[in-house]
C-alpha positions in Angstrom: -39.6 -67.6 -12.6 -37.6 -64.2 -12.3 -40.7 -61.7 -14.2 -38.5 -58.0 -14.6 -40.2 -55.2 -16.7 -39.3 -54.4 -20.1 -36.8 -51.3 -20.3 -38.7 -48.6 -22.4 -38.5 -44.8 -22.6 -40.7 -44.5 -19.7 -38.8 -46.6 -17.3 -35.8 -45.3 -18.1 -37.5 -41.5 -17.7 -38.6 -42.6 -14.5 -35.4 -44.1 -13.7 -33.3 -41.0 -13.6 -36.3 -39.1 -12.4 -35.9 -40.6 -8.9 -32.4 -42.0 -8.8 -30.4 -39.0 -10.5 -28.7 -37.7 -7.5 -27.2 -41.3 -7.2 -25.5 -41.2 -10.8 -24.5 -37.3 -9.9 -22.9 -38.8 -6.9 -21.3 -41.5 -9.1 -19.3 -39.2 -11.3 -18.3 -37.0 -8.1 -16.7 -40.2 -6.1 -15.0 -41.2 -9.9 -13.4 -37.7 -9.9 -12.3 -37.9 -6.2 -11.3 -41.2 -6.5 -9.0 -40.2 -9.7 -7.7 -37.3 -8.0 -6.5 -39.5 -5.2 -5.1 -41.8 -7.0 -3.3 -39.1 -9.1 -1.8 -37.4 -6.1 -0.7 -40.6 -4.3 1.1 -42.0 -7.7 2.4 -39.0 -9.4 5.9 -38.5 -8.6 7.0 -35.5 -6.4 10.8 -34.6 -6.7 12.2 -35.4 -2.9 13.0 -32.2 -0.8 16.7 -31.7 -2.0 15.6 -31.1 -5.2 13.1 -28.2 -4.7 12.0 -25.6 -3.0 8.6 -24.1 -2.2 7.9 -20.8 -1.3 5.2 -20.5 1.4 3.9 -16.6 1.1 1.0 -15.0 3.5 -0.9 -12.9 1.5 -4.6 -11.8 0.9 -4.0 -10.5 -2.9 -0.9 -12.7 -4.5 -1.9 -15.0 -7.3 0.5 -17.9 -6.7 0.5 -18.7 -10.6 1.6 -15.0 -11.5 4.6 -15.6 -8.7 5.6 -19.0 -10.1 6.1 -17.5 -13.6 7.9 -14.2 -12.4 9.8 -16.4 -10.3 10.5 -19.2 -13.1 13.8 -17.0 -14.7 14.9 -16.6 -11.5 15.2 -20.8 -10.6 16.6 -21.5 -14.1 19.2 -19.1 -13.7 20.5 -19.4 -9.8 19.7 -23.4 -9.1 19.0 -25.0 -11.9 19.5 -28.3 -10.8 16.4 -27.8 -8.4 13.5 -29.5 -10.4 10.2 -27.3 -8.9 10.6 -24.7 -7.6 6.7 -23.2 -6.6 4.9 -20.8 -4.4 1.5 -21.9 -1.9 -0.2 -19.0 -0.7 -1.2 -18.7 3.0 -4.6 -17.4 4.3 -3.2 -14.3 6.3 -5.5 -13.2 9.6 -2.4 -13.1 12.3 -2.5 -14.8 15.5 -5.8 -14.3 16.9 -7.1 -15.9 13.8 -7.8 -19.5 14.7 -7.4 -21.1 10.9 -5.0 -18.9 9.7 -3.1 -19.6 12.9 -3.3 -23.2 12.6 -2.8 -23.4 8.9 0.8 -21.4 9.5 1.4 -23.5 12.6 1.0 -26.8 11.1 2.8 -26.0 7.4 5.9 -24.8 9.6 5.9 -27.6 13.0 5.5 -30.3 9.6 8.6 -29.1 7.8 6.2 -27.9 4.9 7.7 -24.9 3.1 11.1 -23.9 2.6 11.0 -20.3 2.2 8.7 -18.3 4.0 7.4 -15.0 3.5 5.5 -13.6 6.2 4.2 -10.4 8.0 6.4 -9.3 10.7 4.6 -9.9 13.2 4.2 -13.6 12.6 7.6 -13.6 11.4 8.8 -12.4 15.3 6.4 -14.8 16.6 7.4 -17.9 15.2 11.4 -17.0 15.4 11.7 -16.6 18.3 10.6 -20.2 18.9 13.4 -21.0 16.6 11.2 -22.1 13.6 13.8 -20.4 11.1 17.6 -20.5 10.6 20.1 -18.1 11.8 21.5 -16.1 8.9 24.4 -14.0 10.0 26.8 -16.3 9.3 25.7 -16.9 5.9 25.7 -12.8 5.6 28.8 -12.3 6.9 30.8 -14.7 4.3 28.7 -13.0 1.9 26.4 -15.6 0.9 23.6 -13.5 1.2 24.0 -9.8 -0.3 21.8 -7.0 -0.6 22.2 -3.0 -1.0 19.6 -1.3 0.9 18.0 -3.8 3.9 17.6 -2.8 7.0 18.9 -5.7 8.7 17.8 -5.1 12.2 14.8 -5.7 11.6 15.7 -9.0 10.6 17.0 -9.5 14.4 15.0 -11.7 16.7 15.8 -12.8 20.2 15.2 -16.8 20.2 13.9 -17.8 23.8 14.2 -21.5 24.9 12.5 -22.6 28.0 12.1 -25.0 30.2 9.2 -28.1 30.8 7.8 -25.1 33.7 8.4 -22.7 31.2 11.1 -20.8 32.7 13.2 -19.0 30.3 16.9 -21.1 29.7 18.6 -18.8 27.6 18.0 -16.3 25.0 20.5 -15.3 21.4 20.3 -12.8 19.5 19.7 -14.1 15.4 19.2 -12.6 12.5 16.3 -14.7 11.2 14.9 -13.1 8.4 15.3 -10.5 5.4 12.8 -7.2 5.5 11.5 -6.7 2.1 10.3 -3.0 2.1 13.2 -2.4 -0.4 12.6 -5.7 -2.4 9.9 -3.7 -4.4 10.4 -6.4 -7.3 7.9 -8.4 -5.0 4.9 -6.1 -6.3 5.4 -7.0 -10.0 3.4 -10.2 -8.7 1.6 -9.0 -7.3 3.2 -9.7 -3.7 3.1 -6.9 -1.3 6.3 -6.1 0.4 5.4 -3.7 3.3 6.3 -5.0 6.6 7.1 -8.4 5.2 10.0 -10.4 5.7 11.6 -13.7 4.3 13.0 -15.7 5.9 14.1 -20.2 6.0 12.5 -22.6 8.1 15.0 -25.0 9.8 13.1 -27.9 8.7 13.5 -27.3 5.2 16.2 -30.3 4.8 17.4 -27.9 1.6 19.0 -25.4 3.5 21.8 -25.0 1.3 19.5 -24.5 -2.5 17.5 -22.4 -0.2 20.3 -20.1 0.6 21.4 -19.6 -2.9 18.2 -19.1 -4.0 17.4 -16.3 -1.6 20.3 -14.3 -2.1 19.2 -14.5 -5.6 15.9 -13.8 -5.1 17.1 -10.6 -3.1 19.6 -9.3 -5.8 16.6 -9.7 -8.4 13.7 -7.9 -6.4 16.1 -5.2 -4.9 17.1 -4.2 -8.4 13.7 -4.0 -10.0 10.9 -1.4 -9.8 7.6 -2.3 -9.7 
């Protein structure tokens, strides 16, 4: 015969008493497990139908850029459905997480617009991790009134297994956006900056279109 003890105020007082940390971690797991579940099943529009803006910064509040950038999507490519912003811990190379954060997001075709420091900008185009854009500014694709396009200039290096250098090009990789003051209305500081597209964005067209439109906007407005 089974003998149990009769559930009363006191056993159940004792009950959590001893065993609350297991009911704590009960609700934690349910949230986790929820979240998971949410983020494997929720549907994400596939990569030819938007566009995320990857932006190294210490002081930008990625919500405040989504909205300021939210006219700009509706009006240049509507048809994207998200366009968003993900904010990157800066810290430069010698920083071993913020090295490996920016590695991995760009090696994993993660981001298609990048907005970096220039120093990290040079560093990672001249492995070839963004695409050329002279061509796209000579036919006019991309426009602006005051850049400084040399700085934009990067010398792409490819090398060898024994690391010997193969060849090197000059390309214009990126746009400086010391004149694309618009930036600061969001808080995104423009000084020494430059934007630029990562050739693994698979959306390099919407990408283009969008840039030039995001340069016309900021370059017009003062912060």
């Amino acid at each position: 015969m089974k003998l149990s003890a009769p559930l009363t105020k006191e056993t159940l007082r004792n009950h959590f008493r001893y065993n609350w940390w297991k009911h704590v971690l009960i609700v934690i797991l349910s949230f986790f497990l929820w979240d998971m579940f949410y983020i494997q099943t929720a549907y994400h529009p596939p990569e030819n139908k938007r566009i995320d803006i990857y932006v190294q910064s210490a002081i930008t509040d990625p919500e405040a850029l989504d909205a300021y950038l939210y006219p700009l999507w509706q009006e240049s490519v509507p048809d994207m459905e998200l366009v968003s912003s993900t904010v990157l811990i800066p810290g430069g190379a010698q920083d071993y997480y913020s090295n490996i954060q920016l590695t991995t997001y760009i090696v994993t075709g993660q981001g298609d617009i990048y907005m970096l420091p220039a120093s990290e900008f040079k560093r990672f185009a001249a492995q070839g991790s963004f695409v050329a854009l002279e061509d796209y500014k000579d036919s006019g694709q991309i426009a602006a009134q005051n850049l400084d396009w040399d700085r934009g200039y990067v010398t792409y290096i490819e090398t060898d297994y024994d690391e010997k250098i193969v060849s090197s090009e000059l390309h214009l990789y990126g746009i400086p956006c010391d004149s694309l003051t618009g930036f600061q209305k969001a808080g995104v500081p423009t000084d020494n900056m430059v934007l630029s597209v990562a050739v693994n964005s698979g959306n390099e067209e919407n990408c283009i279109r969008f840039l030039n439109a995001l340069i016309q906007y900021t370059e017009r407005q003062v912060p």
